[in-house]
N, C-alpha and C positions, 0 to 999 in steps of 0.2 A: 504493500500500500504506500509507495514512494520512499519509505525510509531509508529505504537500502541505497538506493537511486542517487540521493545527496549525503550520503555518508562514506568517506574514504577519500584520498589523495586524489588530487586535483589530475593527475595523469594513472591511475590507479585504477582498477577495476571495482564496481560498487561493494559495499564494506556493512556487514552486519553493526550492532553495538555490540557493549562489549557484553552488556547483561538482558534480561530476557526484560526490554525494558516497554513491549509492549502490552505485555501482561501485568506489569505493575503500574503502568497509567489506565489501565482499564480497571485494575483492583482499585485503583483511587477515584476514579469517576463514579465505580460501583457503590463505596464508601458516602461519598457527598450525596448519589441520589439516593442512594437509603436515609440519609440524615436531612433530605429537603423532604423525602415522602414524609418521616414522622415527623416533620413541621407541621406540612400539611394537613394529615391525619388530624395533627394537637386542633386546629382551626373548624376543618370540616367534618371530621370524622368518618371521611372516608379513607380508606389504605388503595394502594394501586400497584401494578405489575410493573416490573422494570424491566424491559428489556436494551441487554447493555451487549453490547457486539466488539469481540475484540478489533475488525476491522474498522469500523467506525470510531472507536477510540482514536487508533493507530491516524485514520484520516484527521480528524480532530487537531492530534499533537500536531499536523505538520505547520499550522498556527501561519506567521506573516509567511513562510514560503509558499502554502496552499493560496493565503491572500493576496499575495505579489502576481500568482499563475492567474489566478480569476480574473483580475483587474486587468493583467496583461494583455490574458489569454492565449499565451506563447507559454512553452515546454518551463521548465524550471534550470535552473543558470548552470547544472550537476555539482560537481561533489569538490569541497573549498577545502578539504584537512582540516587541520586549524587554523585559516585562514579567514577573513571576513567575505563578502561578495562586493562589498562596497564602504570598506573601511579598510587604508593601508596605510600605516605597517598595526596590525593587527593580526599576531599570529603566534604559533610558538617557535623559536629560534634556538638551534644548537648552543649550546656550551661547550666547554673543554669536559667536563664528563657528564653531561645530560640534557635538558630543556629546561626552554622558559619563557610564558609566555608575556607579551609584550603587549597594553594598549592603548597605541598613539590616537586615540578614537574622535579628534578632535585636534584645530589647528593647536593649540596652545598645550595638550598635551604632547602633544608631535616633539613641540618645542623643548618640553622638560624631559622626554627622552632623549632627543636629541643632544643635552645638553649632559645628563645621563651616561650616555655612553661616551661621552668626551669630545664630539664630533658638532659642536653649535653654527660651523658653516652651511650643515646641512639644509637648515633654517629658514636661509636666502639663496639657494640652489632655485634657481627656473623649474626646474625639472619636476620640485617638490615643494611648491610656495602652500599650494590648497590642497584638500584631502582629492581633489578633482584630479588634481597633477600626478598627484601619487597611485591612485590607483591607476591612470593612464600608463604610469611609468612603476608599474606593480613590481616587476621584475630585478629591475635595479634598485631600485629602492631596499626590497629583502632578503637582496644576493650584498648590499654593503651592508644593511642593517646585522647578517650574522654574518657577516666577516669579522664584525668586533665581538659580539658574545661569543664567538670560540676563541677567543683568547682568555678568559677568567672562567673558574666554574660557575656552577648554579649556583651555589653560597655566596659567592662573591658577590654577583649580582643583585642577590636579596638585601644585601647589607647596600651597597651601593642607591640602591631604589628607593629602600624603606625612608618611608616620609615623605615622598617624592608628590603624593597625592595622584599619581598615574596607576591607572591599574596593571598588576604584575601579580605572577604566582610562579611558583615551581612546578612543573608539568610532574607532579609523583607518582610514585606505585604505590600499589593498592597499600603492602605496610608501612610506607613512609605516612600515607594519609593517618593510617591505624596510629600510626603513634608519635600523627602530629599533635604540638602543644595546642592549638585551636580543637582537637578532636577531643584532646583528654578533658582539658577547660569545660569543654560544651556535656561530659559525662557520656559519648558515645562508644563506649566499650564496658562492656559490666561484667564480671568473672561471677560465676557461681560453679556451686560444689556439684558435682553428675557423681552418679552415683555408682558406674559403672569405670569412665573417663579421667574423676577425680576433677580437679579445679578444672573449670573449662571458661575461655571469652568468648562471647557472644554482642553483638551488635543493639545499642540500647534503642530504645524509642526516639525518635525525632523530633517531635513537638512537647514543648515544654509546656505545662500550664501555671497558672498561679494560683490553683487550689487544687488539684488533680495532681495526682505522681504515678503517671504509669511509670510501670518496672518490669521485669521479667520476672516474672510471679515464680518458676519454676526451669530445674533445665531441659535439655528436649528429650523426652521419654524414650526408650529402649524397645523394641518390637514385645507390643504387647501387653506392657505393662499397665493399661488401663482396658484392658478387653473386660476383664471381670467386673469392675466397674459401672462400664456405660451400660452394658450388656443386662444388669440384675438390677445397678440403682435406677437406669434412665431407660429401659425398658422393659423391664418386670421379667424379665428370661429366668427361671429357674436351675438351679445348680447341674442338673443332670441337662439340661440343653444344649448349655452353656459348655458343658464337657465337651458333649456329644457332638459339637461345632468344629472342639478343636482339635479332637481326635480324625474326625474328618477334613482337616485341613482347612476348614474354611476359614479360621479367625486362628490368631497365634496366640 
C-alpha cells in the first residue's frame, strides 16, 4: 500500500521498515476508535462495530505524501533515504565511525550549521544562498556537507552541535537507543524477575500520565502457565476437561 515504494535509498530498490510497523499503526487506530466508541456510547448509548482494515491504516499513515499525490495527481517523488524531498542539507551524513543526522531545515539554520562545521563561506556561495538553490544543487551540496563529518566521529559532533538550536541526533542502534540517557530519564526499560529466565528487560509503556502509572504488571508467561486458569476461573471448564484438553494436545 505504497510504503514500500518511498522507503529505501534514493538509487536503491524499495525497502521494507525495519518493524512490522503497519500492524502497530492499525493497533493504534484500533485503540483510539475503541476509546471514541465509548465516548460515544457514555452520550448516546448506543455501542457500534469497528471495522479497522490493516490496509486502510497503512493508506492513512502515508499522510502529506498521499496528500502531495492527490493534489498533484502525479506518481509520488520515490524513495529519499534519509534524505528530505524538498529540504537540503537535511539528511544523515557519515562520520569517521558512524552517522549523523543533520537539519539545515531553514535558511538561518543552514547558516549555524554551516558555521558548525567550520565552513561559514558556504553561506554566500550562489550555488546555496536559498533552500531553492540547495536542493537545485542537492548533490554538491551533500557530497561537501560529509566531506567534513568524516573527518570527526559521531561524539564529536554531538559535542560540537549541542546548543546549537539546529536539529541533530546520532543515527543509533537499536542498544545505543536502549541505553540512551534520554531513554533511561524517560523510564523506558523496566527489569523484572521471570520466573523461568531470572531478571529479565523489557520495554516500559510510552505514555506517561499524571494520575495513572501503567507498568508491567507481570513478566511474559511461559507456555501454558495460565491454561488452568482462564480455562476453570473464566470459563467454568471442569478439572477433568481441562485435563482431557491437554492430554489431547489441544491446550499446553
Amino acid at each position: 500500500m505504497g510504503l514500500m515504494h518511498i522507503t529505501g535509498h534514493r538509487d536503491g530498490p524499495p525497502a521494507k521498515v525495519g518493524v512490522a510497523i503497519t500492524d502497530l499503526t492499525t493497533g493504534l487506530y484500533t485503540s483510539n476508535s475503541i476509546m471514541a466508541s465509548l465516548l460515544s456510547r457514555a452520550k448516546t448509548g448506543r455501542g457500534q462495530h469497528l471495522d479497522v482494515c490493516l490496509a486502510d491504516c497503512q493508506i492513512a499513515s502515508l499522510a502529506n505524501i498521499a496528500s502531495s499525490c492527490l493534489i498533484s495527481g502525479k506518481p509520488d517523488s520515490g524513495r529519499w533515504g534519509t534524505a528530505h524531498p524538498s529540504i537540503v542539507p537535511y539528511k544523515g551524513f557519515k562520520t569517521k565511525d558512524g552517522d549523523v543526522m543533520l537539519g539545515g531545515g531553514n535558511d538561518r539554520l543552514y547558516g549555524v550549521m554551516c558555521d558548525k562545521l567550520g565552513k561559514p563561506e558556504w553561506v554566500k556561495d550562489p550555488r546555496f544562498l536559498t533552500n531553492a538553490d540547495r536542493v537545485k544543487n542537492r548533490d554538491v551540496m551533500e557530497e561537501l556537507v560529509e566531506g567534513v563529518t568524516r573527518t570527526k566521529t559521531t561524539q564529536e559532533w554531538l559535542e560540537i552541535l549541542e546548543g546549537s538550536g539546529m536539529p541533530y541526533a546520532a543515527i543509533n542502534d537499536v542498544k545505543a537507543t536502549l541505553e540512551h540517557e534520554h531513554t533511561k530519564a524517560r523510564g523506558m526499560v523496566t527489569e523484572v524477575d521471570h520466573p523461568s529466565c531470572g531478571p529479565l528487560k523489557l520495554l516500559s509503556p510510552p505514555v506517561k500520565y499524571s494520575e495513572s502509572k501503567p507498568s508491567i504488571r507481570s513478566a511474559p508467561p511461559t507456555l501454558g502457565q495460565h491454561t488452568q486458569e482462564v480455562l476453570s476461573e473464566m470459563l467454568g471448564m471442569s478439572g477433568a476437561d481441562i485435563e482431557a484438553l491437554k492430554q489431547e494436545g489441544v491446550v499446553a
